[in-house]
C-alpha positions, 0 to 999 in steps of 0.5 A: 500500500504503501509503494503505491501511494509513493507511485500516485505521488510521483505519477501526479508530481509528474504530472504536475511538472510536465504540465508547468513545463509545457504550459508555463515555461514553454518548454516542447520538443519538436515532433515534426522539425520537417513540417512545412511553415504556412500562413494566410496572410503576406504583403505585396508592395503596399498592401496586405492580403489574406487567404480566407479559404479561397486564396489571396485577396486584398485587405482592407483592416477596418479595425476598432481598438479594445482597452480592457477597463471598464467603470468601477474597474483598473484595466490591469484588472482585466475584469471585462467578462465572457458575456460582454466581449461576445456582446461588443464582437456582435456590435463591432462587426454589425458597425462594419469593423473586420479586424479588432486590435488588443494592446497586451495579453487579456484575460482567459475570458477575452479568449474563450468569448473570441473562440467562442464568437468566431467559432459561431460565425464560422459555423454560420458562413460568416467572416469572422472577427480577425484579430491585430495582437499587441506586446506592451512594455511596461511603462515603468522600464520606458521611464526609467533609466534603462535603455532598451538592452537591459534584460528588463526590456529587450529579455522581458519584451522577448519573453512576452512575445513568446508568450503570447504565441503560446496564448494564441494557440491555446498552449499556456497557463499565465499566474497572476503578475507573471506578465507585466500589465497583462491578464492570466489564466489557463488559455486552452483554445487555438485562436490563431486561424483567425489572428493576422498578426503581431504589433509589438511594442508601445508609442515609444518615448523619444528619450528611451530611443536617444539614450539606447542608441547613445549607450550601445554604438557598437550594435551597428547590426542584426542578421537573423533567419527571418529579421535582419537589418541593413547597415543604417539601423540604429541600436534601437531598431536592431533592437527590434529587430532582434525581437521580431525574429525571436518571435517568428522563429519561436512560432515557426518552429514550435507551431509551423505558422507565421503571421503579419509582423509590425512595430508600433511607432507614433510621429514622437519617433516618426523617420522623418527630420524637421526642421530646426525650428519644430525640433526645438518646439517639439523636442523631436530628436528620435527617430525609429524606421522601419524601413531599417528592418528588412525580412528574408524570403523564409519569412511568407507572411510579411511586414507592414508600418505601424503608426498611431496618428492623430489630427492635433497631436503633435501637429509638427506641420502646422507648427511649422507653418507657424515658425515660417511666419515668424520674425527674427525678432519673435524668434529672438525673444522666444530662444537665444541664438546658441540654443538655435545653433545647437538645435542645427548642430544636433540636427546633422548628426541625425541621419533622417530624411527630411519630411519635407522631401516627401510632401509637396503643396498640394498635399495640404489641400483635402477634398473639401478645400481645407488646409489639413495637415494630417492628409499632408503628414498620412501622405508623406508616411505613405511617399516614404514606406515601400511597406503597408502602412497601416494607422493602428490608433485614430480617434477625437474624444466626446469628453467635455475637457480639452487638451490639444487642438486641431487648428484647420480640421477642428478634428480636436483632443475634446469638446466633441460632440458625439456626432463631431465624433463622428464627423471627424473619425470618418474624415480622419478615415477618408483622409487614411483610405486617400493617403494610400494606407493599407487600413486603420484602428479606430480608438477606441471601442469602449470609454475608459474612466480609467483614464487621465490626461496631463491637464487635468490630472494635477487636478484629480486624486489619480488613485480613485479614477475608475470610480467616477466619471471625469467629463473634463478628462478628455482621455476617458471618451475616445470611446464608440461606447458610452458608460452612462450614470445608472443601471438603467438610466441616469437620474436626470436628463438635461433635456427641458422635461422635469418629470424626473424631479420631486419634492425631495430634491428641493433645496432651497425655495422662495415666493419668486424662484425655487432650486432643486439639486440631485448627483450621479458618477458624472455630475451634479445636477440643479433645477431652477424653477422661476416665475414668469421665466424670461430665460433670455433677458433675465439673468440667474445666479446659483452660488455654491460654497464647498470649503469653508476655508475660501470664498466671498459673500460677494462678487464684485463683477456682478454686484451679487451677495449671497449669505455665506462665502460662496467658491463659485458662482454660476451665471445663467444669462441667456444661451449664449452668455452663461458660465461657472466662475470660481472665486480666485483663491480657489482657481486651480488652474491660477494654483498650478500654472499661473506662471504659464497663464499669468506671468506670475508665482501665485505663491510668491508674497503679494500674489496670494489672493485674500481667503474672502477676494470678491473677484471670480475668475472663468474656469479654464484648462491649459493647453500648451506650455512654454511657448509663444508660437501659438499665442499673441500676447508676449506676456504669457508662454501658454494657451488656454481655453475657458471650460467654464462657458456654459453651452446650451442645447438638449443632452438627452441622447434620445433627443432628436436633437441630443448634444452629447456636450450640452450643459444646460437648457430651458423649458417654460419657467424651468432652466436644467444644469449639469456640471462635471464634478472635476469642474467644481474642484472635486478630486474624487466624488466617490468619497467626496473628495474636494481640493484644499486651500492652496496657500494654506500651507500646501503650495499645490493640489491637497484634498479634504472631504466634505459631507454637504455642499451649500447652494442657492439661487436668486436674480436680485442684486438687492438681496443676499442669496440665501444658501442651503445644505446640499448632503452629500453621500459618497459611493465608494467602489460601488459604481452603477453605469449602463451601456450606450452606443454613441452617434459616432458608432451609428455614424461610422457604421454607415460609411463601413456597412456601405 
């Protein structure tokens, strides 16, 4: 009895082991070394093709891009289960999408859902769902003081390519945190008939491409079996090269299957050179080409350029068509001539073809008469490249914030509505079919609450993101689909129906005018009811106090008084004249730039505004830096936009005439509002969660927590404005939301279904 325990236990040891080794370690021994390599997928010149049972023929990728967050949730908490992807497959194929792009390994859920959808529409007759499979690098190692050799990149990036080959064919088991910033499970279905190829890497920080090609000089070249460069790469595109044919030598030989191979590149590190005067603008100094990875003929499948292009950022052409109209003098007093000369001098040493060799005049011009820079760019990336080229991120966001613009095109980073969401992704997609590209990525699939973007993330508690929605961070909109407020519905639409309000939302109320508040995940809600309402001559104000530590009994500009301190003050004047102030001290934006917008140290003795200052401010948002290129006035180095207006329109999204970034509207003797939190200076709602003082010993951004906020409304400057508590009840990690395709998805599908 006892030797055959000892037996069970060795067996089942055993066992375990061969199982750890083969689906954990990747270790196999190749059975058929003989076999023939095959693939249904290659390139010919610029396009790519796909053999999709009856030979080749042409692809076009109309592919959507899927991030792995949703409400309540991190994206590296892959907790998107199987029920929703095969939801979001359906509604991706039904927009026309053929091809879907994930950045990094997901978790076993994604690939059962996928196995599983594919598998129905195969069974159906139908084309399936194909599939673009990134590698992340973890952003730690790309802000760090490594440079790409070190084993954590180059061995680390390697090894999870590896990884990902097993996960395609259904032959690996990944433990929590084995992956850097990726999923785990046990992946047991061979998904791979329907992958087209890999994307390798991330949109890689100009700093870590100097400082490897600076630290490895002597890596002049690489010549694999299927990946070698020529003699102009740099270390960093050997580099890549190395990767990619560790990749398709693994998959080769372990699976007998090759794929498309590409590198992701964004312009940051773009081939090109520039001129001086946008190097120095832009710090454009790296550069990765492709062009310098070259494939031998046993590699069938073939290889295409990657790029992430948006309209409006970095818009290298347009800014150089700002420094051409500048004089001597601007220059002068922007940069000293040293400086300038370094610039030049930096710039010979880099081996590049100028992009200006590659556009011509026309270019610029797009079919609508338009000046339009990215048509231009998109054609001198297609002029450059022998290979397909293929736009793998593309997008403009709904979100209400704003960070960068799109001068000519208005194709903006923000303040889009749903349906200019959809206007521009579909120009951006005409101005790509045009250009010559072999396809494009929409970004993205899905919001991501998530998500933050560098002027507005000073401002937000970067801990608790997943837990609200920030309508004025922009990142958190590219979406086609929305998560709104609500399991079912949101508990208010601005939209001039009132049916929604009761009693209970009172909060304060006289003879003349009454105002009711209510708040959800996104934002706060007021209703104004006022007798005989005359909305475009009458002129409303609704004080509201947050922090007792700031804030004025009194606004000078408006001779207004209300009967407590108030920190911000909305205006309602008409459609066209409305806006959200906010008393100076609690300026956030005069709290962290105001040297940039102002041309002052607000910290600094004499610049610090009184704690009860009757002067408010407009609300705005930086949206560039350091730089007199893009403003008029010498006084100040950055450009700002003033987020604070108000815009009048429907935003109920089943409104005929819904405006996604409407924010107020009027109806008889009532007037609907709805503010984004983030723009009454609240870092996390969840846990009510406000901005401090900032001169009260914290020199910047520090967060207290309150349980009741204090509003009130009135038009008279006679009387004090009476306010009144509003309680306020944080919901922690217990987020409600519903889902919702935008007008933009409705947009893009009739230009893909057609």
């Amino acid at each position: 009895m006892k030797k055959f325990i000892i037996a069970v236990v060795a067996v089942v040891l055993a066992v375990l082991a061969l199982d750890a080794a083969y689906y954990r370690l990747g270790f196999y021994i190749d059975f058929n070394p003989g076999e023939t390599v095959t693939t249904y997928t290659k390139t010919e010149g610029k396009e790519i093709y796909i053999d999709k049972g009856n030979g080749f023929e042409p692809f076009e990728i109309r592919g959507v891009n899927l991030g792995s967050g949703e409400p309540g949730e991190w994206s590296t908490d892959f907790d998107i289960d199987e029920e929703t992807y095969i939801r979001w497959f359906g509604q991706m194929q039904e927009m026309g999408a053929n091809t879907l792009r994930v950045y990094t390994i997901q978790s076993d859920d994604f690939y059962n859902a996928y196995y599983k959808y594919n598998t129905d529409r195969e069974n159906q007759g139908k084309e399936p769902l194909w599939l673009l499979h990134g590698v992340w690098v973890n952003d730690y190692v790309q802000f760090s003081h490594l440079d790409a050799y070190s084993p954590e990149f180059m061995d680390t990036l390697i090894s999870d390519s590896k990884t990902l080959v097993d996960v395609v064919h259904g032959k690996k088991k990944i433990s929590l945190g084995r992956v850097a910033s990726a999923g785990s499970g046990t992946y047991n279905h061979d998904i791979s008939r329907w992958v087209i190829g890999y994307l390798l890497g991330v949109e890689w920080e100009s700093e870590t491409v100097i400082y490897t090609n600076q630290m490895n000089e002597d890596r002049e070249k690489y010549e694999g079996r299927y990946v070698y460069t020529t003699e102009d790469a740099t270390p960093f595109e050997v580099m890549l090269a190395r990767v990619g044919d560790e990749v398709i030598s693994y998959e080769s030989k372990r699976y007998k299957q090759q794929r498309l191979l590409a590198f992701s590149n964004w312009p940051t590190t773009d081939p090109f050179k520039y001129p001086a005067e946008v190097s120095l603008f832009w710090s454009k100094f790296g550069c990765v080409n492709v062009e310098h990875i070259r494939t031998t003929e046993e590699f069938l499948s073939g290889q295409f350029a990657s790029y992430h292009v948006y309209s409006y950022y970095p818009d290298y052409l347009e800014s150089l068509d700002r420094a051409r109209n500048m004089t001597v003098d601007e220059w002068q007093e922007m940069i000293d001539s040293v400086t300038y000369r370094n610039v030049e001098q930096r710039l010979k040493t880099l081996d590049a073809p100028e992009i200006l060799d590659y556009i011509t005049g026309e270019d610029y011009i797009d079919d609508q008469g338009r000046y339009n820079t990215y048509l231009a760019y998109l054609n001198a990336l297609n002029r450059y490249h022998t290979l397909p080229v293929v736009i793998t991120e593309f997008g403009v966001s709904t979100g209400r914030g704003l960070a960068q613009l799109d001068a000519n095109t208005g194709r903006n980073q923000g303040h889009m509505s749903e349906q200019e969401q959809g206007e521009a992704i579909i120009e951006c997609y005409q101005d790509i079919q045009k250009s010559g590209c072999a396809g494009a990525c929409v970004f993205s699939w899905q919001d991501e609450w998530f998500k933050r973007t560098w002027n507005t993330m000073y401002a937000i508690d970067m801990r608790r993101t997943p837990y609200w929605s920030d309508y004025q961070t922009n990142e958190q909109y590219f979406g086609l689909l929305s998560f709104d407020p609500g399991e079912e519905e949101s508990v208010c639409y601005v939209d001039g129906d009132v049916s929604e309000w009761s009693k209970e939302d009172v909060i304060s109320e006289n003879e003349d005018i009454e105002l009711s508040a209510k708040y959800d995940e996104k934002f706060v809600y007021f209703l104004v009811k006022k007798k005989n309402l005359d909305f475009e001559n009458d002129t409303i104000y609704i004080p509201v106090d947050t922090t007792q530590k700031s804030g004025s009994s009194y606004c000078e500009e408006y001779g207004v008084k209300f009967d407590r301190a108030a920190d911000f003050l909305i205006i309602l004047n008409g459609a066209d004249n409305s806006r959200i102030q906010v008393q100076e001290r609690y300026e956030a934006l005069r709290s962290t730039y105001s040297e940039y917008v102002r041309g002052f140290n607000s910290y600094e003795k004499g610049n610090i505004p009184d704690s009860d200052s009757p002067y408010f401010s407009n609300i705005e948002l930086i949206l560039k830096i350091e730089t007199r290129m893009f403003v008029s006035d010498s006084s100040v180095s950055s450009m700002t936009f003033e987020t604070g207006k108000l815009k009048y329109g429907n935003a109920n999204p089943e409104s005929d005439d819904f405006n996604s970034l409407a924010d107020f509207c009027s109806e008889g003797d009532y007037i609907e509002i709805k503010l984004p939190w983030q723009i009454l200076n609240f870092a996390d709602p969840s846990r009510m969660e406000i901005h401090d003082d900032y001169y009260d010993g914290n020199y910047g951004v520090k967060y207290i927590n309150i349980d009741k906020m204090y509003i009130g409304t009135g038009v008279s400057e006679d009387e004090r404005i009476r306010m009144s508590a509003m309680k306020l009840e944080g919901w922690g990690n217990k987020v409600t939301y519903h889902e919702r395709l935008k007008e933009s998805y409705y947009a893009l599908q009739k230009v893909w279904r057609r």
